[in-house]
N, CA, C, O and CB atoms as a CASP TS submission, in Angstrom:
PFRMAT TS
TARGET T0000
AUTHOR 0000-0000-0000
METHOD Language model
MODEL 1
PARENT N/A
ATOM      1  N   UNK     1      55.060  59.759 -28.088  1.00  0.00           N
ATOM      2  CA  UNK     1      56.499  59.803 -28.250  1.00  0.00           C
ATOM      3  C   UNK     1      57.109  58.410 -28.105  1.00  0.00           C
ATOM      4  O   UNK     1      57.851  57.921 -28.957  1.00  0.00           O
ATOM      5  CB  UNK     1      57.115  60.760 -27.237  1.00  0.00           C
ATOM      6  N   UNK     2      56.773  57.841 -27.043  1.00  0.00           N
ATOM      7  CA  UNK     2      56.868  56.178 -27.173  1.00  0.00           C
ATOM      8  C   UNK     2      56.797  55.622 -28.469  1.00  0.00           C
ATOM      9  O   UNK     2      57.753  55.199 -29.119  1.00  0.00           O
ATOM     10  CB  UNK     2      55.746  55.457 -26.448  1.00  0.00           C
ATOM     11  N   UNK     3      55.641  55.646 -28.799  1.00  0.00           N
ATOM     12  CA  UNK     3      55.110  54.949 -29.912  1.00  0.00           C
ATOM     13  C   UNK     3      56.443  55.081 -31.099  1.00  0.00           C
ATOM     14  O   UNK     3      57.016  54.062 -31.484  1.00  0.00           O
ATOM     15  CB  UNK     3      53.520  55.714 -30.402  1.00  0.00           C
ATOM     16  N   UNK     4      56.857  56.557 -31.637  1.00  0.00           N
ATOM     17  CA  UNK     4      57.747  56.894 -32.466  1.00  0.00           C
ATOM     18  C   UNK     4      59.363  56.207 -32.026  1.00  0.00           C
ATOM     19  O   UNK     4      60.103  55.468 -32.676  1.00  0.00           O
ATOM     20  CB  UNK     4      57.625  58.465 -32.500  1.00  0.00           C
ATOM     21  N   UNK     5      59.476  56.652 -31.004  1.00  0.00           N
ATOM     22  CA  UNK     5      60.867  55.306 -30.679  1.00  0.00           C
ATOM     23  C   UNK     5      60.693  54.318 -30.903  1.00  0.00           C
ATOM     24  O   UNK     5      61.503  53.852 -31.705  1.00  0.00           O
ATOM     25  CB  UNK     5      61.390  54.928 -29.436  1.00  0.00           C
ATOM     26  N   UNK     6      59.749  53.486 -30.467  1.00  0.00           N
ATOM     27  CA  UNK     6      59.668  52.299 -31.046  1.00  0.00           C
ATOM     28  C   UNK     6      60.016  51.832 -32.127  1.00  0.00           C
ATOM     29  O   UNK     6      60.985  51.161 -32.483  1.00  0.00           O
ATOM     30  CB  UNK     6      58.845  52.045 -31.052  1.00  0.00           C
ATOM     31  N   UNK     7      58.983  52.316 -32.723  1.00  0.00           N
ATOM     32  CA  UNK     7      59.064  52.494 -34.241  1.00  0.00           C
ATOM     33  C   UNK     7      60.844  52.555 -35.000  1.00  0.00           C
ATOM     34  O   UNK     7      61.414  51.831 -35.815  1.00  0.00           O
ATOM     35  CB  UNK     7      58.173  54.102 -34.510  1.00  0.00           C
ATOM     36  N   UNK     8      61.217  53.658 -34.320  1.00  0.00           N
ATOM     37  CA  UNK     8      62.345  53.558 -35.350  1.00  0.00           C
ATOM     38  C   UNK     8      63.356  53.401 -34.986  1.00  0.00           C
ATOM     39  O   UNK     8      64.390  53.831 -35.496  1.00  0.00           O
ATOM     40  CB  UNK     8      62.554  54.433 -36.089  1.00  0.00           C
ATOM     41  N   UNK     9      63.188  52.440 -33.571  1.00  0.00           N
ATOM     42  CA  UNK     9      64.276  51.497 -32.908  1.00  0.00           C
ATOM     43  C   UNK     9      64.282  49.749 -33.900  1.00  0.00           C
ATOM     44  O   UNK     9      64.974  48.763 -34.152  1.00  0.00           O
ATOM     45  CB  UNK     9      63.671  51.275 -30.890  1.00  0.00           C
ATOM     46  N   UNK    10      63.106  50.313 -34.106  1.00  0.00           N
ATOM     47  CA  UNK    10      62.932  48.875 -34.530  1.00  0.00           C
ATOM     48  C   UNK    10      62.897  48.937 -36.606  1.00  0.00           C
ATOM     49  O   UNK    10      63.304  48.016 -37.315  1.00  0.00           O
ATOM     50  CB  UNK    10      61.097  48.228 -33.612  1.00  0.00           C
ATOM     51  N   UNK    11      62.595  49.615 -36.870  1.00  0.00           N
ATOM     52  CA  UNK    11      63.609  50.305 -38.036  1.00  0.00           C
ATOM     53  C   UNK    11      64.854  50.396 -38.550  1.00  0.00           C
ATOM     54  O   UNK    11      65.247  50.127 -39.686  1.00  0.00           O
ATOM     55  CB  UNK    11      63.656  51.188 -37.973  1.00  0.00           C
ATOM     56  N   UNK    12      65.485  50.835 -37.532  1.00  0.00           N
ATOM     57  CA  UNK    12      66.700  50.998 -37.440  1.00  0.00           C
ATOM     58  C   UNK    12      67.724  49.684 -37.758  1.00  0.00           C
ATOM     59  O   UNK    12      68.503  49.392 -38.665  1.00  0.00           O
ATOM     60  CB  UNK    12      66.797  51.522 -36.186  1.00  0.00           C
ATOM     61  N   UNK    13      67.235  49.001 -36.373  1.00  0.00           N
ATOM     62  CA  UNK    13      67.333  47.756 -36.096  1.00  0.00           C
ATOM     63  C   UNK    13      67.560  46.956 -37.710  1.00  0.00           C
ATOM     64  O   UNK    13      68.515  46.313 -38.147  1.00  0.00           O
ATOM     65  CB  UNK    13      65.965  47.352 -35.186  1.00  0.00           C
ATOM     66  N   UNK    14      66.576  47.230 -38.166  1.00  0.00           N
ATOM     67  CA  UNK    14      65.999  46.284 -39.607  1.00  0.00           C
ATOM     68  C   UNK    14      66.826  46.685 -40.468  1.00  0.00           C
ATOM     69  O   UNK    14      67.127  45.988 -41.437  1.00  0.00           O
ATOM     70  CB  UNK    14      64.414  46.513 -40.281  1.00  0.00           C
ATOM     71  N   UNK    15      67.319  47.864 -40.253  1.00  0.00           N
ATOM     72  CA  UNK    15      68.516  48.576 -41.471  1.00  0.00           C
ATOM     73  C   UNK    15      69.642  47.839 -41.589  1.00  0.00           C
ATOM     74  O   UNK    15      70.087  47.144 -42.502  1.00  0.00           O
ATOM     75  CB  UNK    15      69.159  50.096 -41.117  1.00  0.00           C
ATOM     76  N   UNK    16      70.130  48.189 -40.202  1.00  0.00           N
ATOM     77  CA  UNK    16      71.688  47.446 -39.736  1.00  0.00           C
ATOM     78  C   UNK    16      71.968  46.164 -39.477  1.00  0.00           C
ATOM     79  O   UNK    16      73.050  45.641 -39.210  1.00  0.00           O
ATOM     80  CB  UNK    16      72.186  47.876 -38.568  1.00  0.00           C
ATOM     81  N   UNK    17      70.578  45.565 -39.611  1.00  0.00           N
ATOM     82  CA  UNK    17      70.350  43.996 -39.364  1.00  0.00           C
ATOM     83  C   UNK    17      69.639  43.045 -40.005  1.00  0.00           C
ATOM     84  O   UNK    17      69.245  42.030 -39.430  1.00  0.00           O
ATOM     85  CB  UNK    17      69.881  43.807 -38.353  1.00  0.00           C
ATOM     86  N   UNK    18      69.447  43.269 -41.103  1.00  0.00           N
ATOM     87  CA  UNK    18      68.133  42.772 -42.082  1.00  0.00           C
ATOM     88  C   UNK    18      67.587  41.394 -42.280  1.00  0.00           C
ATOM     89  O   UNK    18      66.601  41.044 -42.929  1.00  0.00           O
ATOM     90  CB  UNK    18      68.412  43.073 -43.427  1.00  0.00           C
ATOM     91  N   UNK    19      68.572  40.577 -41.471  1.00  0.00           N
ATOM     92  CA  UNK    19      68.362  39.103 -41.427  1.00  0.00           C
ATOM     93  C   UNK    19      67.805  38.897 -39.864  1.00  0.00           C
ATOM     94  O   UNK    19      68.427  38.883 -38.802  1.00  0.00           O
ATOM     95  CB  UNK    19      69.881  38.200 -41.796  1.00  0.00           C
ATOM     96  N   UNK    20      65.661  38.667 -40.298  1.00  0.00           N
ATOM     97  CA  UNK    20      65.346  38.691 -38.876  1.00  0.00           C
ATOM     98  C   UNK    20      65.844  37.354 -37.742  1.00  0.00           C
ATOM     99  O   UNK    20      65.494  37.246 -36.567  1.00  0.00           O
ATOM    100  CB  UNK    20      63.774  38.808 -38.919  1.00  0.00           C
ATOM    101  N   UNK    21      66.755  36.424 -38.525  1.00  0.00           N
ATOM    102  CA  UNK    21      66.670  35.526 -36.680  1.00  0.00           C
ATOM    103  C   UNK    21      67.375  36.716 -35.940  1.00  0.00           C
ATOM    104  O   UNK    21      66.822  36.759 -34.841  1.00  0.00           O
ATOM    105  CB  UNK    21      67.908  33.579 -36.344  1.00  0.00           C
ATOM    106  N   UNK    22      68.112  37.482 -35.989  1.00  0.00           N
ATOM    107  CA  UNK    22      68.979  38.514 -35.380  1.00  0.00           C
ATOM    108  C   UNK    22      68.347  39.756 -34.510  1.00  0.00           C
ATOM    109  O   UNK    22      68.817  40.337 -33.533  1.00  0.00           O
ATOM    110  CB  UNK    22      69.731  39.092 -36.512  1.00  0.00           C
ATOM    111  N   UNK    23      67.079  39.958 -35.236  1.00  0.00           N
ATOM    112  CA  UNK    23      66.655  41.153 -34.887  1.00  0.00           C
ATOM    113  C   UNK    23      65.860  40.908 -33.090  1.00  0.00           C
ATOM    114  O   UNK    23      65.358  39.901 -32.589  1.00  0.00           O
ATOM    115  CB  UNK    23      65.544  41.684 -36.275  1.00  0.00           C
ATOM    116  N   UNK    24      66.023  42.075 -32.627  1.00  0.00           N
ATOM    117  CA  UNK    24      65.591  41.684 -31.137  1.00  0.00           C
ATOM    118  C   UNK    24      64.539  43.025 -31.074  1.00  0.00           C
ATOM    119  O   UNK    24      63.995  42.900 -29.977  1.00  0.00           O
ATOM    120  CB  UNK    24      67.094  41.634 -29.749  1.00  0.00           C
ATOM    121  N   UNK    25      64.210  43.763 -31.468  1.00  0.00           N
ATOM    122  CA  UNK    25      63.211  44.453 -31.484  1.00  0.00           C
ATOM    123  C   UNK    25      61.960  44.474 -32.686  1.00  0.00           C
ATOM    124  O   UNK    25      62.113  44.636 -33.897  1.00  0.00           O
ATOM    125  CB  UNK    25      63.801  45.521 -31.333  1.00  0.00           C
ATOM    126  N   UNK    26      60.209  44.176 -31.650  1.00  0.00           N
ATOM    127  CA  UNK    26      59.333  44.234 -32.741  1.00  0.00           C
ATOM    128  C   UNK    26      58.681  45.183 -32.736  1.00  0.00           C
ATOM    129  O   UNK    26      59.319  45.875 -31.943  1.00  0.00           O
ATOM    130  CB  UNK    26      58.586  43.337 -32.901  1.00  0.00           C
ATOM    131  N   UNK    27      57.421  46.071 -33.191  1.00  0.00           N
ATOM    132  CA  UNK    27      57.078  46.713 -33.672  1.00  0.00           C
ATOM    133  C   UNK    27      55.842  46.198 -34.147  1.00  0.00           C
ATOM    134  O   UNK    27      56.009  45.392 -35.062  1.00  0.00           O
ATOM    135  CB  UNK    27      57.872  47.105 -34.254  1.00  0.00           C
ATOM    136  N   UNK    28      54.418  46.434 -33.768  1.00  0.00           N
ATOM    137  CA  UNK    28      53.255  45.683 -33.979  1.00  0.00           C
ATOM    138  C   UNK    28      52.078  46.433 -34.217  1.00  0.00           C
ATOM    139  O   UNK    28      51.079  46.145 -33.557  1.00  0.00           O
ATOM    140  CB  UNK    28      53.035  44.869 -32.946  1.00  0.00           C
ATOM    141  N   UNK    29      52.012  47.601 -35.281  1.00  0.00           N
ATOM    142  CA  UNK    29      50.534  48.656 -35.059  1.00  0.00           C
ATOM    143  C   UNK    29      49.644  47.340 -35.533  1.00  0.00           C
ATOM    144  O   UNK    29      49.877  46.391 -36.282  1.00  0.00           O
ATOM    145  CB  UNK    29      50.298  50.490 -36.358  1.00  0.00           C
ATOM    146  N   UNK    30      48.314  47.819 -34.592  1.00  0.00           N
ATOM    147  CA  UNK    30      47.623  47.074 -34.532  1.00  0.00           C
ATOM    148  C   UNK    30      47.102  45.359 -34.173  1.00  0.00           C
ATOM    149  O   UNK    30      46.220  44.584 -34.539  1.00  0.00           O
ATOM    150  CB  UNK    30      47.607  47.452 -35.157  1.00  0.00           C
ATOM    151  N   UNK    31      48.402  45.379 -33.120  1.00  0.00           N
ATOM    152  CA  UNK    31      48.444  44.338 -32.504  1.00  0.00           C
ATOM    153  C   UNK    31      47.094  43.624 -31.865  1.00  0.00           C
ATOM    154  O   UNK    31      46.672  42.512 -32.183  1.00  0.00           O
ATOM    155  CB  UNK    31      49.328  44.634 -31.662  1.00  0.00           C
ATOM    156  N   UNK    32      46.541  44.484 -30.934  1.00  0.00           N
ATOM    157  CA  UNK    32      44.808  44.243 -30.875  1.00  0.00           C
ATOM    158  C   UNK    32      44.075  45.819 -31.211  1.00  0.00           C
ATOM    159  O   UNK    32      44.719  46.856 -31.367  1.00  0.00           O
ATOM    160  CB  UNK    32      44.227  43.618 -28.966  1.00  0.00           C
ATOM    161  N   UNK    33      42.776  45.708 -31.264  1.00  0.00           N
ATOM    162  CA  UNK    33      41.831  46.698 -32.098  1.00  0.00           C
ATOM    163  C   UNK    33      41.946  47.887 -31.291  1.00  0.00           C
ATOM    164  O   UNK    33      41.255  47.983 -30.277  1.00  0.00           O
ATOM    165  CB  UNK    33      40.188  46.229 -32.286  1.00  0.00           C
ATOM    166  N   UNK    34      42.944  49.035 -31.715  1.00  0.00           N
ATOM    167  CA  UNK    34      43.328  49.785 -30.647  1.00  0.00           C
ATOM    168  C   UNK    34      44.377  50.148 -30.292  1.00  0.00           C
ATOM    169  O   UNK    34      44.828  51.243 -29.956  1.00  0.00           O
ATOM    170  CB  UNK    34      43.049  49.441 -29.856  1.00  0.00           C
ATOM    171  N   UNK    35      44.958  48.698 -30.419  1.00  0.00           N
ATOM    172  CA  UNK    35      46.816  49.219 -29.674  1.00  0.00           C
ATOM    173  C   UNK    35      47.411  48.385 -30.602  1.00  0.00           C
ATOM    174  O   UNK    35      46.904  47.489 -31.278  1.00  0.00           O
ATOM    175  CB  UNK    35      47.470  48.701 -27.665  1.00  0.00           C
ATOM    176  N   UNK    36      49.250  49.036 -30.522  1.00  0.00           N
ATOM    177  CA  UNK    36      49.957  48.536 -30.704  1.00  0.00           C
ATOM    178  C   UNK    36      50.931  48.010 -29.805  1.00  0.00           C
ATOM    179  O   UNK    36      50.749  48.226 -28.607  1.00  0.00           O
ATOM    180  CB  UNK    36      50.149  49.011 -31.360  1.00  0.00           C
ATOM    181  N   UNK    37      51.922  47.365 -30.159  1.00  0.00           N
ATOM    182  CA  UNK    37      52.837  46.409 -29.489  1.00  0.00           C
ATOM    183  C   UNK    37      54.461  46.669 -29.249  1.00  0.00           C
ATOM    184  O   UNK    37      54.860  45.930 -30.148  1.00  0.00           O
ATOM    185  CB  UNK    37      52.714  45.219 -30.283  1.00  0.00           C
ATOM    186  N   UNK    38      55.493  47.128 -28.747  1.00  0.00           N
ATOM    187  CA  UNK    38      56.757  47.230 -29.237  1.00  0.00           C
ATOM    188  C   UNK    38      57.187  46.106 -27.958  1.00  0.00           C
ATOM    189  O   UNK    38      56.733  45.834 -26.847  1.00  0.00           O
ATOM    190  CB  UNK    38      57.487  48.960 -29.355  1.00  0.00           C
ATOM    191  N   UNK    39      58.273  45.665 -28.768  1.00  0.00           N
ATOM    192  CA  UNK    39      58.887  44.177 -27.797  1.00  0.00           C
ATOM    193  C   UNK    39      60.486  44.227 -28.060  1.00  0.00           C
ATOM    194  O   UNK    39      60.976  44.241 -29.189  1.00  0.00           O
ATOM    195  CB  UNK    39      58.172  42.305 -28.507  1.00  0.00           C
ATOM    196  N   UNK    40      61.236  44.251 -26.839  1.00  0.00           N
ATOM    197  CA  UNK    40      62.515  43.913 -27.233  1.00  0.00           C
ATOM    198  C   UNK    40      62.847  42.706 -26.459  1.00  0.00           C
ATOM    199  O   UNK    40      62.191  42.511 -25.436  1.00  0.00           O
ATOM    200  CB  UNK    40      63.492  45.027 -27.040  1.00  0.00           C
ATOM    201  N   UNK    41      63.948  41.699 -26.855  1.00  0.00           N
ATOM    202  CA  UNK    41      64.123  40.843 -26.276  1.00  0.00           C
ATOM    203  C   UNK    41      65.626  41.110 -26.724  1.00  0.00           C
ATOM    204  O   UNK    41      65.929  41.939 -27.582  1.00  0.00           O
ATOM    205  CB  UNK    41      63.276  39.659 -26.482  1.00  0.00           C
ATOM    206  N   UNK    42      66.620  40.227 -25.970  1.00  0.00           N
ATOM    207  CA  UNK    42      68.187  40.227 -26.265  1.00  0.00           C
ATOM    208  C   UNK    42      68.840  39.039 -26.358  1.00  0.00           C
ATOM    209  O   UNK    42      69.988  38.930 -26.788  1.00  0.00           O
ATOM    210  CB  UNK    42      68.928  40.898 -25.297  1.00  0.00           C
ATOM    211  N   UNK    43      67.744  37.593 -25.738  1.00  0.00           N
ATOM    212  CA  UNK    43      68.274  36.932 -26.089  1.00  0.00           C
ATOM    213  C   UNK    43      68.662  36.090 -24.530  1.00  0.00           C
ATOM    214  O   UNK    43      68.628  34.894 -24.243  1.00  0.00           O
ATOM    215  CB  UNK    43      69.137  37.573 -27.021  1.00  0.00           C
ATOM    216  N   UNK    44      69.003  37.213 -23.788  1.00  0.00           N
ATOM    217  CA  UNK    44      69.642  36.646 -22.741  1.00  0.00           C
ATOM    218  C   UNK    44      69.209  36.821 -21.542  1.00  0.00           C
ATOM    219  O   UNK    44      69.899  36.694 -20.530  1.00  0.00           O
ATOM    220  CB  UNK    44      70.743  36.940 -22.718  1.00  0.00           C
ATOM    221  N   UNK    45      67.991  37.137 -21.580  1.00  0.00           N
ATOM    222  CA  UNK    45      66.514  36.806 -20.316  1.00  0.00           C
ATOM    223  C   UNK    45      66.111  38.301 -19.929  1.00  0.00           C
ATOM    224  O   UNK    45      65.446  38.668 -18.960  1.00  0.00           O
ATOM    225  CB  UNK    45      67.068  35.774 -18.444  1.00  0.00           C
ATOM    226  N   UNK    46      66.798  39.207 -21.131  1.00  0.00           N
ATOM    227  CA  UNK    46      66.519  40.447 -20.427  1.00  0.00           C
ATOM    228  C   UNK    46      65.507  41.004 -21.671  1.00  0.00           C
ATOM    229  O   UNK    46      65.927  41.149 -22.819  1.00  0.00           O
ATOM    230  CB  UNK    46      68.034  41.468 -19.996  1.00  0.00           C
ATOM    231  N   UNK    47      63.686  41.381 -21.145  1.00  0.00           N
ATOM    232  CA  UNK    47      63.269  41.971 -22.498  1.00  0.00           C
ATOM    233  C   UNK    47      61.833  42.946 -21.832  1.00  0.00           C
ATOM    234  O   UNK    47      61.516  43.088 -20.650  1.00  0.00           O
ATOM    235  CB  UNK    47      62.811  40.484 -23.884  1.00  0.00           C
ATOM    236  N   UNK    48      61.436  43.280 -22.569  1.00  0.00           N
ATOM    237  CA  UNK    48      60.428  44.681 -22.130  1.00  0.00           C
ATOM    238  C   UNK    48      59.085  44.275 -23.484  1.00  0.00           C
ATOM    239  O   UNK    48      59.296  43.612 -24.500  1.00  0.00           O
ATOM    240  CB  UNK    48      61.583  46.835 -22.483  1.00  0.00           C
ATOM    241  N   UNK    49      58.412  44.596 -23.275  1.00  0.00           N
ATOM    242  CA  UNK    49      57.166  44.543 -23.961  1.00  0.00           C
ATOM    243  C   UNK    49      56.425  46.413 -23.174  1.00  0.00           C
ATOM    244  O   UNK    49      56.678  46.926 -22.083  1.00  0.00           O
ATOM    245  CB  UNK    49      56.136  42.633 -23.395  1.00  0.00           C
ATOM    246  N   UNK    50      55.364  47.008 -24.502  1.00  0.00           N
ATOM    247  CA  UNK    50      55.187  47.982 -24.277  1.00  0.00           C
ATOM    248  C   UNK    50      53.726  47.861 -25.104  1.00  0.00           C
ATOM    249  O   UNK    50      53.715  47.383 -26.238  1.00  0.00           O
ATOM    250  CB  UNK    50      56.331  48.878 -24.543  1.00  0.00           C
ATOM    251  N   UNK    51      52.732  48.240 -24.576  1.00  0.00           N
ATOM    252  CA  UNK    51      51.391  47.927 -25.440  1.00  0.00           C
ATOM    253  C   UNK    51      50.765  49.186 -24.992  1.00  0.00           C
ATOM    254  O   UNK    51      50.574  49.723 -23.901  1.00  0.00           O
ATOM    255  CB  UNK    51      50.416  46.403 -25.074  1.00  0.00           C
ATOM    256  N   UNK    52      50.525  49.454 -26.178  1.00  0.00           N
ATOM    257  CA  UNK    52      50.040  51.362 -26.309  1.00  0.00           C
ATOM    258  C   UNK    52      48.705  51.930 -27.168  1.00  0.00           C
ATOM    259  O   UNK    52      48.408  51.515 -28.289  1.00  0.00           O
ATOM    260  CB  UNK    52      51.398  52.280 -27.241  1.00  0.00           C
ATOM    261  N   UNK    53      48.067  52.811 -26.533  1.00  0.00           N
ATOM    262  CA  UNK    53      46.493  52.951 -27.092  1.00  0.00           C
ATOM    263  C   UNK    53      47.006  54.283 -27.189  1.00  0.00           C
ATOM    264  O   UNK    53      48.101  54.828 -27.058  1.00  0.00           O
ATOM    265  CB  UNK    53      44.896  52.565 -26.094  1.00  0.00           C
ATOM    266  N   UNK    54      45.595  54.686 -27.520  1.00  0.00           N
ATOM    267  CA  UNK    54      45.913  56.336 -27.845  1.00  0.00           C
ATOM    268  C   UNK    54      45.831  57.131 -26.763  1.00  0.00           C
ATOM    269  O   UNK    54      46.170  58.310 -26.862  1.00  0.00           O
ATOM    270  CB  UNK    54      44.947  57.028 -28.840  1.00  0.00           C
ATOM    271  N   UNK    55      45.334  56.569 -25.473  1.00  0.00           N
ATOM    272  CA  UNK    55      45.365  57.427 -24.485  1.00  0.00           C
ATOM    273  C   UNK    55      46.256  56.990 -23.204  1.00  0.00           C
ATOM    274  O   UNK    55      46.551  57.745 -22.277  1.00  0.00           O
ATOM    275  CB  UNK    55      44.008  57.660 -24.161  1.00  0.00           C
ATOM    276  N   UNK    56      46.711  55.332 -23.354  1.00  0.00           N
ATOM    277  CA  UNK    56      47.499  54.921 -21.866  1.00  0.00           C
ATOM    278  C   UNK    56      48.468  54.354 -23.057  1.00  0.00           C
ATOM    279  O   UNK    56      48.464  54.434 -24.286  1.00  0.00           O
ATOM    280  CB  UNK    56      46.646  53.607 -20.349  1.00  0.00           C
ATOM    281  N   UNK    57      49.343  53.710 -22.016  1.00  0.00           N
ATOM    282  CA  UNK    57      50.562  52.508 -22.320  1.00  0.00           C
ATOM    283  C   UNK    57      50.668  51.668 -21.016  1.00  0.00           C
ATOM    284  O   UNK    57      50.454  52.233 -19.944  1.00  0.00           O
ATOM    285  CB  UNK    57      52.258  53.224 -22.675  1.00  0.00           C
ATOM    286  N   UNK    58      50.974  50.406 -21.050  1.00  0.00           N
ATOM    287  CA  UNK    58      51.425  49.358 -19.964  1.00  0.00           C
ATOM    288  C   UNK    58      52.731  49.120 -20.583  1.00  0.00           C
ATOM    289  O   UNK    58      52.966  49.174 -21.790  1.00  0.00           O
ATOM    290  CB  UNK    58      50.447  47.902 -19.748  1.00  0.00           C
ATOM    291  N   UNK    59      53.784  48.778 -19.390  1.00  0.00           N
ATOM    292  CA  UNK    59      55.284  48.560 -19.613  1.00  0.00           C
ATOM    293  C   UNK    59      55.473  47.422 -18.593  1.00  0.00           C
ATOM    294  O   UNK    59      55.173  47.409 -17.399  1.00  0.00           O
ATOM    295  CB  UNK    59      56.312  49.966 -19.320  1.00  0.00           C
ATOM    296  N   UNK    60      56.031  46.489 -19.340  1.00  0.00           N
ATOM    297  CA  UNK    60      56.169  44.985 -18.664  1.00  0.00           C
ATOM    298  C   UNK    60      57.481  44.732 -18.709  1.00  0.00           C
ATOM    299  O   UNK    60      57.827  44.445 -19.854  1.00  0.00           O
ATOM    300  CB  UNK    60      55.400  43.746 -19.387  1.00  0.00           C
ATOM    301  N   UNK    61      58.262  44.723 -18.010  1.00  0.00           N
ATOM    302  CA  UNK    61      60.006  44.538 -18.246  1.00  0.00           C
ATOM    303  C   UNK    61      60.605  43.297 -17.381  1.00  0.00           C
ATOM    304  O   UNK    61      60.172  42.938 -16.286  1.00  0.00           O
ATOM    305  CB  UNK    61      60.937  46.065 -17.653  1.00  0.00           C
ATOM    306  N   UNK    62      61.818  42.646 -18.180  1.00  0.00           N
ATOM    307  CA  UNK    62      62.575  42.059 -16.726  1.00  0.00           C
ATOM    308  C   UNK    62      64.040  42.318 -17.375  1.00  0.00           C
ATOM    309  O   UNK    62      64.533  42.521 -18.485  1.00  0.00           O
ATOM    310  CB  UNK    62      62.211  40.056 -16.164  1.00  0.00           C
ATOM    311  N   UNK    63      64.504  42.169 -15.810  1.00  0.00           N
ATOM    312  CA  UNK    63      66.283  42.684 -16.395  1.00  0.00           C
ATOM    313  C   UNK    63      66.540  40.915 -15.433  1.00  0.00           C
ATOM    314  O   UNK    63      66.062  40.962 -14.300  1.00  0.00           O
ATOM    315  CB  UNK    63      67.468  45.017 -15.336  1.00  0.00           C
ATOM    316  N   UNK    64      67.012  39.922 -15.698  1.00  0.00           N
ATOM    317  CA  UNK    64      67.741  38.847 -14.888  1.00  0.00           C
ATOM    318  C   UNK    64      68.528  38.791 -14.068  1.00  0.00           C
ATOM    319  O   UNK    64      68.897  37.861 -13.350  1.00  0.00           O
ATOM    320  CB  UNK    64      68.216  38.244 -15.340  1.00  0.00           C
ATOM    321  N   UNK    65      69.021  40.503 -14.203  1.00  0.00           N
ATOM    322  CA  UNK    65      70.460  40.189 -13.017  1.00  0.00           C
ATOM    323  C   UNK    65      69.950  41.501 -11.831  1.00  0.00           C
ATOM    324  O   UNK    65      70.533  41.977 -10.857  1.00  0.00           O
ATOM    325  CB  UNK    65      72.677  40.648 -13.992  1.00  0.00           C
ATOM    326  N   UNK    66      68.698  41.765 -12.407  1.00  0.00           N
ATOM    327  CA  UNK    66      68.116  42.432 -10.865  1.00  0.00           C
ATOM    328  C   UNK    66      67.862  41.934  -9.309  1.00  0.00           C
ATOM    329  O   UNK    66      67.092  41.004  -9.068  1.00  0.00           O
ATOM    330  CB  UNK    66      66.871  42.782 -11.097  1.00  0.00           C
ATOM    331  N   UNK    67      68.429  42.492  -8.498  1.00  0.00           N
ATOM    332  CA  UNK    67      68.080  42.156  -7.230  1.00  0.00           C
ATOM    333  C   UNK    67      66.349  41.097  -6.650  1.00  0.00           C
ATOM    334  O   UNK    67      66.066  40.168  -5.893  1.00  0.00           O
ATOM    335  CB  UNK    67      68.149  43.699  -6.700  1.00  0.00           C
ATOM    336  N   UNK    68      65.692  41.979  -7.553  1.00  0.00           N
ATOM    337  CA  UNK    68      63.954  41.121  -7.338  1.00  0.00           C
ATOM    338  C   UNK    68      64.311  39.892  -8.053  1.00  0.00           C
ATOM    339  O   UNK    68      63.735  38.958  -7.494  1.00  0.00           O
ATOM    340  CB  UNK    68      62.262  41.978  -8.252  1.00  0.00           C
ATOM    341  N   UNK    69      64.903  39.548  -8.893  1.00  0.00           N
ATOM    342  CA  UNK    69      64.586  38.752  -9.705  1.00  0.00           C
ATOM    343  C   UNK    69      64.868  37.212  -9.249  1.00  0.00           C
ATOM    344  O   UNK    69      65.933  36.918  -8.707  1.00  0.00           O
ATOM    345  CB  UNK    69      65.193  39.182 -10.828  1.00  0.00           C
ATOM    346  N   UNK    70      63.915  36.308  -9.483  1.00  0.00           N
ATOM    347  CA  UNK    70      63.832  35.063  -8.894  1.00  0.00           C
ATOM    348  C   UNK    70      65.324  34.511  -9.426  1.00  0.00           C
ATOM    349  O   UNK    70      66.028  33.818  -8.691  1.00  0.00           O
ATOM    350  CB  UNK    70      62.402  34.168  -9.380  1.00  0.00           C
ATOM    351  N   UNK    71      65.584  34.755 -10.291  1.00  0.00           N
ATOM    352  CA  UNK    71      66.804  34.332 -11.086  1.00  0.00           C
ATOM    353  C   UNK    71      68.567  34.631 -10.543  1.00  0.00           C
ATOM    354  O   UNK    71      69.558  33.902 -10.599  1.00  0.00           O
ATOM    355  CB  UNK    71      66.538  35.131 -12.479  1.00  0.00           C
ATOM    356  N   UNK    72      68.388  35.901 -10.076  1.00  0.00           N
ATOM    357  CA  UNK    72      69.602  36.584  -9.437  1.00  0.00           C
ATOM    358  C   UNK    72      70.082  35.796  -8.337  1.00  0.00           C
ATOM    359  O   UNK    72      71.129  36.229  -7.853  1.00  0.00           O
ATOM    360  CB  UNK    72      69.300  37.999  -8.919  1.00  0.00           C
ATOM    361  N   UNK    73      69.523  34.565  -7.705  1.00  0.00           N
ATOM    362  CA  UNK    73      69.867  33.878  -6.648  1.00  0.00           C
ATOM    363  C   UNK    73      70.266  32.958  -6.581  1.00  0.00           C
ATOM    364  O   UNK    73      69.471  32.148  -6.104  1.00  0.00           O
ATOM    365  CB  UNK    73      69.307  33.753  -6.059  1.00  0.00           C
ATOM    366  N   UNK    74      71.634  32.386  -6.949  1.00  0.00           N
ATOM    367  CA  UNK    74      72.453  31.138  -7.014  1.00  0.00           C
ATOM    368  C   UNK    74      71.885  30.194  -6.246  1.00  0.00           C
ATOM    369  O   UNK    74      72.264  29.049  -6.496  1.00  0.00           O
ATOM    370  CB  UNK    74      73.819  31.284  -6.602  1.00  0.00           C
ATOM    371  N   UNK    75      70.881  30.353  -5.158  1.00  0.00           N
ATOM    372  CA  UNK    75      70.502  29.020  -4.729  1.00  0.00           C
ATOM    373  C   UNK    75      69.411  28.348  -4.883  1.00  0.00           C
ATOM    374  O   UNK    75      69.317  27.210  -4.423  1.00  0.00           O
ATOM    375  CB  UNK    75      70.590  28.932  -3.703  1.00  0.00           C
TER
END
């Protein structure tokens, strides 16, 4: 089900946005032998990567204005 959002987030994306410097979501079957790839980025330090086989997924995220985040700390 992942896999299909991806997909047509990043579709979508391509519809309403067709000029890629713009586009912030990718979409990668067959990224390595096995899996694919979905990646969003925004631009503004906030982005997620998602790498998916047929039986797991790993989810790698950062949001910048999170509490953990090395970044969130003016000093």
């Amino acid at each position: 089900m992942v896999r299909e959002i991806a997909r047509r987030m990043t579709l979508l994306e391509f519809l309403v946005v067709p000029d890629s410097e713009y586009l912030l979501c990718t979409f990668t079957p067959g990224w390595r032998l096995g899996r694919d790839l979905a990646t969003r980025d925004n631009g503004g330090g906030d982005d997620y990567a998602i790498a998916l086989s047929e039986s797991a997924g790993l989810i790698r995220c950062f949001y910048h204005e999170s509490r953990v985040s090395p970044y969130g700390n003016d000093e």
